[in-house]
N, C-alpha and C positions, 0 to 999 in steps of 0.2 A: 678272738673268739666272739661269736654270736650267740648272745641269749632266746630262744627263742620259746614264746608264753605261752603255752596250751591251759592255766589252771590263772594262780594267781601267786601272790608275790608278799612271800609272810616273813618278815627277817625276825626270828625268834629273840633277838638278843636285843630288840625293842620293844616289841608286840607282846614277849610272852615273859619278861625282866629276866631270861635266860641269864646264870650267872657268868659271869666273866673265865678268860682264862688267866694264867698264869705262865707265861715262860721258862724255861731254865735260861733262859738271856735275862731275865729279869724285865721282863715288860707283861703290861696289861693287853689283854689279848680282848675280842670283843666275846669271843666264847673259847671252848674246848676246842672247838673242829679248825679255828684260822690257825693255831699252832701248823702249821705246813709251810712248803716251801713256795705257794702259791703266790707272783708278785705283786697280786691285789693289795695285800697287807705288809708290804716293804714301808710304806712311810709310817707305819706305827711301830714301828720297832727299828726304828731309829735310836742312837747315844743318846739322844737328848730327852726320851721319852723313856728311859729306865725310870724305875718302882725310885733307884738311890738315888738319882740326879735329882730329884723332884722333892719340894717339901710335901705337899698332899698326893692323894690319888686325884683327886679335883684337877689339880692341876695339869695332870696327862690328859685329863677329859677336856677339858677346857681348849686344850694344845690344837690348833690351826691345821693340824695331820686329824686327831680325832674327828672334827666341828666336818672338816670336809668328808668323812668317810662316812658319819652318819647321815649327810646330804646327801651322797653316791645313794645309800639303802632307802632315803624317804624320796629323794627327788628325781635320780637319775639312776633305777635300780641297774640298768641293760650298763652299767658302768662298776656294777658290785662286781668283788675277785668271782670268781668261778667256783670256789669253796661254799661261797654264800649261796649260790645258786644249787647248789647240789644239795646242798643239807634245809634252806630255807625256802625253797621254791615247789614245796612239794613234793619231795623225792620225784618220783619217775613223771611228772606229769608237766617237771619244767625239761627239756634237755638239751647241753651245750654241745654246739653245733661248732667244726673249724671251720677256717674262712680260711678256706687255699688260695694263692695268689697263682692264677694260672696264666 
């Protein structure tokens, strides 16, 4: 998928301390809306980043899955899942484009 930027690029769950989510898998989600089956958010809900694997919540944050997804949002947003884009991009004023291989 192609992001393509007509506005600007606001990811609420940094910008705006939007709270967390919660899983029924038992993982920390970066908000409400990543709960989907979007593959952006595959490496945070991972075994090893469950709530009970972990002594702190620090610790999921801290986790080398987290540290890279929050650089995806501040460094490399055109690399955010597509969820992020939909909800933090402005609604209608960001919109995700396919890329057919033709």
């Amino acid at each position: 998928m192609k992001m393509e930027k007509n506005d600007r690029w606001f990811p609420h769950c940094i910008h705006l301390g939007k709270e967390k989510g919660y899983s029924a898998s038992g993982h920390i989600l970066p908000c409400c809306w990543a709960d989907t089956p979007d593959p952006g958010f595959a490496p945070l809900i991972k075994e090893k980043l469950k709530i009970a694997n972990n002594a702190t919540i620090t610790d999921i944050f801290q986790s080398e899955e987290w540290q890279e997804f929050i650089h995806k949002l501040t460094a490399e947003p055109d690399k955010a899942p597509a969820t992020c884009w939909k909800y933090c991009g402005n609604g209608k004023k960001f919109r995700i484009k396919e890329i057919l291989d033709t």
